[in-house]
LUMMI-535482 format. One line per field, with one value per residue (C-alpha): x, y, z; residue number from 1; residue in one letter. Coordinates in pm, whole numbers, plus 50000, padded with zeros to 5 digits. Layout:
N
east <- X,... .
north <- Y,... .
up <- Z,... .
num <- NUM,... .
residuo <- A,... .
END
This chain:
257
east <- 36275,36170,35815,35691,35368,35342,35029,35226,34925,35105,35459,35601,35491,35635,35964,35983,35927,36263,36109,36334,36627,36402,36354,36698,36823,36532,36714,36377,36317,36014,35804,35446,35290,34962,34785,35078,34864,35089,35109,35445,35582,35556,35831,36128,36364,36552,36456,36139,36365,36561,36885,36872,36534,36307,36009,35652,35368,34987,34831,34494,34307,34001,34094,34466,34660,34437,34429,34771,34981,35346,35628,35954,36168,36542,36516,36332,35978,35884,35558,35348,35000,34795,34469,34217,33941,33662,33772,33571,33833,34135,34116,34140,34512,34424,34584,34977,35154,35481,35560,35869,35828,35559,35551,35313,35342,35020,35001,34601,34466,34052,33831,33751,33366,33445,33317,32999,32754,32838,33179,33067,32813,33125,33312,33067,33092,33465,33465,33180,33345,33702,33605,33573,33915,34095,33946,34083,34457,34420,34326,34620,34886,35085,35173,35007,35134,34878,34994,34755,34541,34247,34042,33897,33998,33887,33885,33816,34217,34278,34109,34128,33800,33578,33239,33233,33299,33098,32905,33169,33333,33655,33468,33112,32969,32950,33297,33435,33196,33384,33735,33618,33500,33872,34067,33829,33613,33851,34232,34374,34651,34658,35030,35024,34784,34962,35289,35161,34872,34530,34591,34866,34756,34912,34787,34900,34614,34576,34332,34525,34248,34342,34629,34530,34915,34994,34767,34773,34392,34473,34337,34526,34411,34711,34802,35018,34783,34912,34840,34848,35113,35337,35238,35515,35750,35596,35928,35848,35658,35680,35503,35762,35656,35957,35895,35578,35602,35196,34920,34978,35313,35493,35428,35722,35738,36036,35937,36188,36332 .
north <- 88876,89228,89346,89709,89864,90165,90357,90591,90865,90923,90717,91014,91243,91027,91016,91371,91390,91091,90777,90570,90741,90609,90249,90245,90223,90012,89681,89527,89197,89325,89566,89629,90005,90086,90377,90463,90618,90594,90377,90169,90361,90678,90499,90510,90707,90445,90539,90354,90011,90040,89831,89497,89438,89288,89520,89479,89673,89619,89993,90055,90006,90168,90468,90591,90775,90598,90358,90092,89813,89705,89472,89511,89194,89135,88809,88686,88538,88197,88372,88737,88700,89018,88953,88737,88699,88985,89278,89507,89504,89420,89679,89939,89796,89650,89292,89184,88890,88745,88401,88323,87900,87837,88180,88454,88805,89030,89438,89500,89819,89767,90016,90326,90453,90801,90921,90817,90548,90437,90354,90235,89963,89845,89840,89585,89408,89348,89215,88966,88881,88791,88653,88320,88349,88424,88145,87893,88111,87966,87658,87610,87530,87821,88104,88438,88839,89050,89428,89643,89956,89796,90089,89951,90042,89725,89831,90161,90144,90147,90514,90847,90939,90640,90773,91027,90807,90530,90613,90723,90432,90286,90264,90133,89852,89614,89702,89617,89280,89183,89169,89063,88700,88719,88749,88568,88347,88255,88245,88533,88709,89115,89119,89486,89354,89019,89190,89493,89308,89483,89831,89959,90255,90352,90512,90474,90727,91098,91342,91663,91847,92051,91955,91601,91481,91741,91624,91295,91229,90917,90575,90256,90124,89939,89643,89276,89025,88689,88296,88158,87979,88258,88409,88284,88425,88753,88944,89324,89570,89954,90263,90566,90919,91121,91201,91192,91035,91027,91072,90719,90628,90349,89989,89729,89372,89188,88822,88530,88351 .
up <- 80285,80252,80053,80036,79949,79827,79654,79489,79347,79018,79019,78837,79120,79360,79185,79162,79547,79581,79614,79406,79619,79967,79797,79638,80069,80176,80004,79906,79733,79637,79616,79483,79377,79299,79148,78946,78701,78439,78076,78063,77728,77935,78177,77943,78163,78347,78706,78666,78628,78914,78888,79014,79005,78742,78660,78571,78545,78481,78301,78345,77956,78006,78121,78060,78349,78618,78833,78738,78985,78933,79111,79083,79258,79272,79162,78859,78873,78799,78624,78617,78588,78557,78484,78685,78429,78466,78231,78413,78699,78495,78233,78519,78615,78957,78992,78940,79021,79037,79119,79315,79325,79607,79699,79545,79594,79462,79424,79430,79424,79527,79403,79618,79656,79765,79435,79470,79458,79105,79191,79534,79384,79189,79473,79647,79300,79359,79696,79656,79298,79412,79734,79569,79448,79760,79880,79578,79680,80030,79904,79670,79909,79751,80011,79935,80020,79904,79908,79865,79886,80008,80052,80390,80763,80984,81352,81542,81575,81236,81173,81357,81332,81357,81476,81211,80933,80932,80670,80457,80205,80347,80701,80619,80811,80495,80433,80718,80782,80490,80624,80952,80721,80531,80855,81130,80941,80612,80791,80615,80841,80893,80897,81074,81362,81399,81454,81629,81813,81849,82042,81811,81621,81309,80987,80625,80474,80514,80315,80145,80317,80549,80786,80782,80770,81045,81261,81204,81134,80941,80772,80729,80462,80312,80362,80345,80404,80428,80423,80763,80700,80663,81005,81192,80925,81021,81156,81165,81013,80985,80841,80637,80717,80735,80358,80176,79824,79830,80046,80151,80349,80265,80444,80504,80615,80673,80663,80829,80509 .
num <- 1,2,3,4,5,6,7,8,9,10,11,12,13,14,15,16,17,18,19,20,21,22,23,24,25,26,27,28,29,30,31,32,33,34,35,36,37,38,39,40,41,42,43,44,45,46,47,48,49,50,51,52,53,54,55,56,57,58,59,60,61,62,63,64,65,66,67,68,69,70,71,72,73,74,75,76,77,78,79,80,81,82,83,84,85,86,87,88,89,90,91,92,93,94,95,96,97,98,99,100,101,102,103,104,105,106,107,108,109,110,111,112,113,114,115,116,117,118,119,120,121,122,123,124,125,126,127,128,129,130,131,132,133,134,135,136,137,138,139,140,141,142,143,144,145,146,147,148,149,150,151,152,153,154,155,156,157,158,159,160,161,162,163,164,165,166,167,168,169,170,171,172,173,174,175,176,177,178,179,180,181,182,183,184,185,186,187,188,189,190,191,192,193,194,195,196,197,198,199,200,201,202,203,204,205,206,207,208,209,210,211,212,213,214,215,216,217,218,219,220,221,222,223,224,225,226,227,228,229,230,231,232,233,234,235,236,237,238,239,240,241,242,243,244,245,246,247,248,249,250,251,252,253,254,255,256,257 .
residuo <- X,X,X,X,X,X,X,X,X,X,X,X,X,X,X,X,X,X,X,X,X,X,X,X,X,X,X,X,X,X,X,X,X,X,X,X,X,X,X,X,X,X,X,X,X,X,X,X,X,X,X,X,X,X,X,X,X,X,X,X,X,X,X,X,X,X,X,X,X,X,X,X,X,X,X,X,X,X,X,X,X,X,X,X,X,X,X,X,X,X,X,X,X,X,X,X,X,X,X,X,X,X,X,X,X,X,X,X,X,X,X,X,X,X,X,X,X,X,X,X,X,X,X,X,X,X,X,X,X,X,X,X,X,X,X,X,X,X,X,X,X,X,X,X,X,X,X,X,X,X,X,X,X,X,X,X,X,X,X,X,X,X,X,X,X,X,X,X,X,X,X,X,X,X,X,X,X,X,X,X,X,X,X,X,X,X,X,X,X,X,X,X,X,X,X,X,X,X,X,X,X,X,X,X,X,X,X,X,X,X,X,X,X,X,X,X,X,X,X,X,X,X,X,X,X,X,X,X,X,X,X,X,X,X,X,X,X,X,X,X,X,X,X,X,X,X,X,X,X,X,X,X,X,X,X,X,X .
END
């Protein structure tokens, strides 16, 4: 089984720049896209329904052209869910997912703070809000794949510029205490670091300031996080750069059926 992430910054842009042509070759099952910053009746041209694959998208409500998740899968889901019960995060398109049986496959896109404080606050809002309910996922005895942009590097590995940023959002302290109790405390599964192991360095992030790209000053901030018992189904994992869809690169897993 193959999943993708992809924040796509506009999926219009990104199809302009070939990414349907990229995923067309990539022979997902499924993959998940976030910011597509789009309303579904602006998706009529076919492209946006690839063949083969059932298609699904969550627009943001309160605030058109922003924000916005989608799947598309090759086979059918059991179920789509796309809201998890606090408008305030669901009218700005964040949550999506599909059902395959026991196996659920999410595309969340969490809040960035960059903005400012305002949209920082809401950001600590989120995470202590839907903590609760990651914790009734693991609890379920379904098995979870959340895609994402989570907004958050975790390590010193996981950003180029560590010491300079950690008082920026996506590498506060708080931030990052945060995923240290999902992954350490809680059980969920960094499928990039359980693959990769610790040391490997690899971003999925890069500012369109400057020659960020060029240079490789970088964040990884996307992600499949798993349910531990899918981490010995944990195969291989890899980052896209040779063409840039978005200021984010493109994140596979291949997961042992």
């Amino acid at each position: 089984m193959r999943i993708i992430s992809l924040n796509a910054n506009g999926i219009r842009s990104a199809a302009n720049k070939g990414v349907f042509e990229w995923l067309r070759a990539q022979k997902a099952d499924v993959v998940c896209l976030q910011e597509t910053k789009a309303q579904e009746d602006q998706l009529s041209d076919p492209m946006f329904r690839p063949d083969g694959h059932h298609c699904f998208y969550r627009d943001a409500t309160s605030k058109k052209g922003y924000s916005g998740v989608a799947i598309y899968a090759r086979r059918e889901p059991d179920q789509v869910i796309t809201s998890l019960g606090w408008d305030e995060f669901d009218n700005e398109g964040r949550y999506i997912e599909a059902r395959f049986g026991k196996l659920s496959v999410v595309s969340l896109y969490v809040p960035s703070g960059s903005s400012g404080d305002e949209r920082q606050q809401f950001k600590f809002k989120v995470m202590d809000w839907i903590t609760p309910i990651f914790q009734e996922w693991l609890e379920s005895g379904r098995d979870y794949v959340i895609c994402g942009d989570w907004n958050i590097v975790h390590t010193r590995n996981d950003i180029k510029n560590w010491t300079s940023n950690q008082k920026n959002s996506g590498c506060l302290p708080e931030e990052r205490a945060w995923l240290d109790l999902l992954f350490q405390q809680r059980g969920w599964v960094d499928s990039f670091r359980a693959i990769r192991g610790a040391d490997d360095v690899e971003y999925t992030w890069w500012s369109n300031r400057g020659r960020a790209r060029e240079n490789n000053v970088g964040w990884r901030i996307d992600y499949q996080v798993v349910s531990p018992s899918l981490r010995e189904r944990l195969k291989h994992c890899s980052v896209y750069r040779d063409e840039r869809f978005s200021d984010h690169a493109p994140y596979t897993v291949d997961y042992a059926d």
